[in-house]
Structure formats: structure tokens, C-alpha cells
C-alpha positions as CSV (number, residue, x, y, z in Angstrom):
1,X,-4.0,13.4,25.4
2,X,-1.7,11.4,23.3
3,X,-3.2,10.8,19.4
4,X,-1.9,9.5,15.9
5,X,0.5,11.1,14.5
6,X,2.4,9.3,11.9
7,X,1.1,5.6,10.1
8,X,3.1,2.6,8.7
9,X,3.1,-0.6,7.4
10,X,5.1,-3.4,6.9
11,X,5.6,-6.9,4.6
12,X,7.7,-9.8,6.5
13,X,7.9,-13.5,5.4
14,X,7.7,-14.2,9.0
15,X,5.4,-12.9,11.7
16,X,8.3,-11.2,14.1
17,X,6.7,-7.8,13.5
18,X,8.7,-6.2,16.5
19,X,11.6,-6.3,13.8
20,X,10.1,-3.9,11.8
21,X,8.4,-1.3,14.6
22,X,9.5,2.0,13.4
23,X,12.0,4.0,15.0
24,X,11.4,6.0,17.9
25,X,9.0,6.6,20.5
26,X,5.5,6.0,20.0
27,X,4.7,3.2,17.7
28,X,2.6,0.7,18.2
29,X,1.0,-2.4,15.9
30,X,-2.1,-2.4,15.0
31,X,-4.2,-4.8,17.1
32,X,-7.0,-7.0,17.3
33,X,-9.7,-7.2,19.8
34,X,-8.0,-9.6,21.4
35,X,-4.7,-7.6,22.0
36,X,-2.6,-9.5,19.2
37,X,-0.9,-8.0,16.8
38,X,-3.4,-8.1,13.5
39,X,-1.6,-9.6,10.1
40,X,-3.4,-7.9,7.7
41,X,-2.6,-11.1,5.3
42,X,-4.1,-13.8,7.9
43,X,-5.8,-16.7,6.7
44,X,-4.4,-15.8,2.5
45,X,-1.0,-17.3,2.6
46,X,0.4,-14.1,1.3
47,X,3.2,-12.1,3.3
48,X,2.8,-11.1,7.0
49,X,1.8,-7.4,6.9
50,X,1.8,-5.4,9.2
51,X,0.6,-1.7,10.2
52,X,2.0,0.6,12.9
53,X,0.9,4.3,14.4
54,X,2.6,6.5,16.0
55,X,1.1,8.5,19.1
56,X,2.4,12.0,20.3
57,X,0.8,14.7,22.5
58,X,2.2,17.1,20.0
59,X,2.0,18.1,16.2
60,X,-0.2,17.6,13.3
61,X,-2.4,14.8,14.1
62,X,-3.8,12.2,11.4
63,X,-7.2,13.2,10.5
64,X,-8.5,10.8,7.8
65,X,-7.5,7.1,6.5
66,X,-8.6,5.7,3.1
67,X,-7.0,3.4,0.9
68,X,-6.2,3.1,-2.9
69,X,-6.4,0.3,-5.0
70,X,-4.4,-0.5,-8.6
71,X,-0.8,-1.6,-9.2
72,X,0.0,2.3,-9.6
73,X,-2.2,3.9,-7.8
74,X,-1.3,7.2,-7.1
75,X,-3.2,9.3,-4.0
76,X,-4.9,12.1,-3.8
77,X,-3.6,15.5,-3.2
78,X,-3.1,16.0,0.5
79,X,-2.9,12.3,0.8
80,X,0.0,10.2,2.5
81,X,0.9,7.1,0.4
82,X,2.2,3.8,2.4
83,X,3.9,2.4,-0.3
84,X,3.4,-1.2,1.3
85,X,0.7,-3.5,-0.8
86,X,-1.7,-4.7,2.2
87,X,-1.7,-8.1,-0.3
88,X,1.7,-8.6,-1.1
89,X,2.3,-12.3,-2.0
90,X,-0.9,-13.3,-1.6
91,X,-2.5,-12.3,-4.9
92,X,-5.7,-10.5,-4.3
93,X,-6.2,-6.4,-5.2
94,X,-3.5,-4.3,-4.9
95,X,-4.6,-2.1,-2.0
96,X,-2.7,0.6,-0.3
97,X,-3.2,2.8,2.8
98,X,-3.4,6.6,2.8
99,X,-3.4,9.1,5.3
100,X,-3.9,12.7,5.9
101,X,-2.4,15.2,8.6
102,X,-4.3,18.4,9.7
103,X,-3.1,21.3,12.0
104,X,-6.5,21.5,12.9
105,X,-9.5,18.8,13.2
106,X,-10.4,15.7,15.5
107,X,-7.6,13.4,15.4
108,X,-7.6,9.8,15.4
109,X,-6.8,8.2,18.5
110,X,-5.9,4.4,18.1
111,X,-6.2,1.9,15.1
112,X,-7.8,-1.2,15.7
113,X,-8.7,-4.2,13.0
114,X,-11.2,-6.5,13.0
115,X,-11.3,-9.7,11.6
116,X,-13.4,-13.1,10.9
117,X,-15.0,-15.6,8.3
118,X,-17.7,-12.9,7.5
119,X,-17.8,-9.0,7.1
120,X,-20.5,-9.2,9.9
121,X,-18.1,-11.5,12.1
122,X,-15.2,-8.7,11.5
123,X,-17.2,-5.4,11.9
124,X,-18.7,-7.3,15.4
125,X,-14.8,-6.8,16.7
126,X,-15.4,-2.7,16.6
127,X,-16.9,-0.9,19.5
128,X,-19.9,1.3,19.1
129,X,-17.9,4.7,18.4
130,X,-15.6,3.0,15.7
131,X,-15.0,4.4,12.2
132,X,-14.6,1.0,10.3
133,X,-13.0,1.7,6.9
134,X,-15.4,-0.5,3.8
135,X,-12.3,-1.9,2.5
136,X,-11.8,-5.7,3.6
137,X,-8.1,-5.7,3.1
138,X,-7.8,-9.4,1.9
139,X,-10.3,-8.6,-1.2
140,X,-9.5,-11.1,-3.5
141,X,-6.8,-12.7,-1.7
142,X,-9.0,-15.5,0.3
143,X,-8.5,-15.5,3.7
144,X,-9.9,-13.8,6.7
145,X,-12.7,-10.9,5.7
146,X,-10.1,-8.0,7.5
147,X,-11.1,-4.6,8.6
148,X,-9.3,-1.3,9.8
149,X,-11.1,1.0,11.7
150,X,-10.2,3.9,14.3
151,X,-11.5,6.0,16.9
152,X,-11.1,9.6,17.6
153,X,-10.1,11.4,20.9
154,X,-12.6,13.0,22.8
């Protein structure tokens, strides 16, 4: 069974994110419920951003996701920085996405956003077994109220 290896992200002034899809095999963009590929800027007139995982059967899976906010922000030990602002151009919080690999734990599965004109609206777009991360991405950027969230194998 395939599960997340490796995590991305991306800031485009257009909304081609196939240009920026990471090398090799196994990356995907992070979706909606709908299937579409999720800018995590929607709605704030910021750039397009963009998040990608990478799936392998193989290897030390990514165990935990948080994010970081604060121009500098630096993560924590252990912790995988994506030095991509989730708000770039648009103004709001500076907020950036960490990860964590482990040898050994459950591993995340598949990303997923969700996304509306309410956090109630956006968390609706998660399925019942869904770890939805607190952090609406476009905090003080206007726009959409954007989630991440992620299930785990198994």
C-alpha cells in the first residue's frame, strides 16, 4: 500500500500547476473534493499556491503535518520546513507547512483540502476519518476559509 512520502509546495502567478509537479514518480496536487487541484490562495488575490505529495510503497513515510507562522519562522527539531509562504502575495499571516518522516508509525495516506465561505462550509468537504489541520491557510488574507487535512492508511 502506496503512502506519503515526501510533501511540496509551490507559488505561480498563473494557475498551470502541472508546471511545477516535482520531479519524478509519484507526485500528485493536492485536491479538492471535487477532484480539482486546490489553490491554497483561492478567493485572496494572492499568488496561486500550490501543494504536492509524493506516494511510494517504500521508505520513511510522513507521519505528522503542522504548520509555522512568522516571517522567520523556524521549525521544530525533527520538523521538515517548505520554505513556500502558503500567502505569498496576498498579504495575510505568513504561514508555512512542516512535515515529519518516521521509520516507524502510521503514515499518511493522501492530502486533501477543503474549502468554502465558512470554516463549517470547508471542514464539511472532509470525510469522517479525516485529520483536518486548525490552520485556515488564507488567515488574514480574505478569501476562501481553506483547510488541509489527511488520512492515514489502514
Amino acid at each position: 500500500m502506496s503512502y506519503v512520502v515526501n510533501i511540496s509546495a509551490a507559488a505561480r502567478n498563473d494557475d498551470n500547476w502541472r508546471a511545477s509537479l516535482p520531479p519524478g514518480a509519484g507526485w500528485n496536487v493536492v485536491a479538492n473534493k471535487n477532484g480539482s487541484a486546490q489553490d491554497f490562495n483561492q478567493g485572496s488575490g494572492g499568488k496561486f499556491i500550490y501543494i504536492y505529495y509524493q506516494t511510494a510503497e517504500s521508505g520513511k513515510g510522513v507521519s505528522a503535518i503542522r504548520f509555522i507562522t512568522g516571517k522567520e519562522a523556524v521549525p521544530p527539531a525533527g520538523w521538515q520546513k517548505i520554505n513556500v509562504d502558503l500567502n505569498d502575495g496576498a498579504g495575510g499571516l505568513y504561514i508555512y507547512l512542516c512535515f515529519q518522516n518516521s521509520a516507524e508509525s502510521d503514515y499518511i495516506g493522501t492530502l486533501q483540502s477543503g474549502y468554502g465561505d465558512s470554516k463549517e462550509s470547508a471542514f464539511s468537504d472532509f470525510g469522517e476519518f479525516a485529520v483536518v489541520m486548525a490552520q485556515d491557510i488564507n488567515q488574514g488574507a480574505g478569501g476562501k476559509f481553506i483547510y488541509l487535512g489527511y488520512y492515514y492508511n489502514g
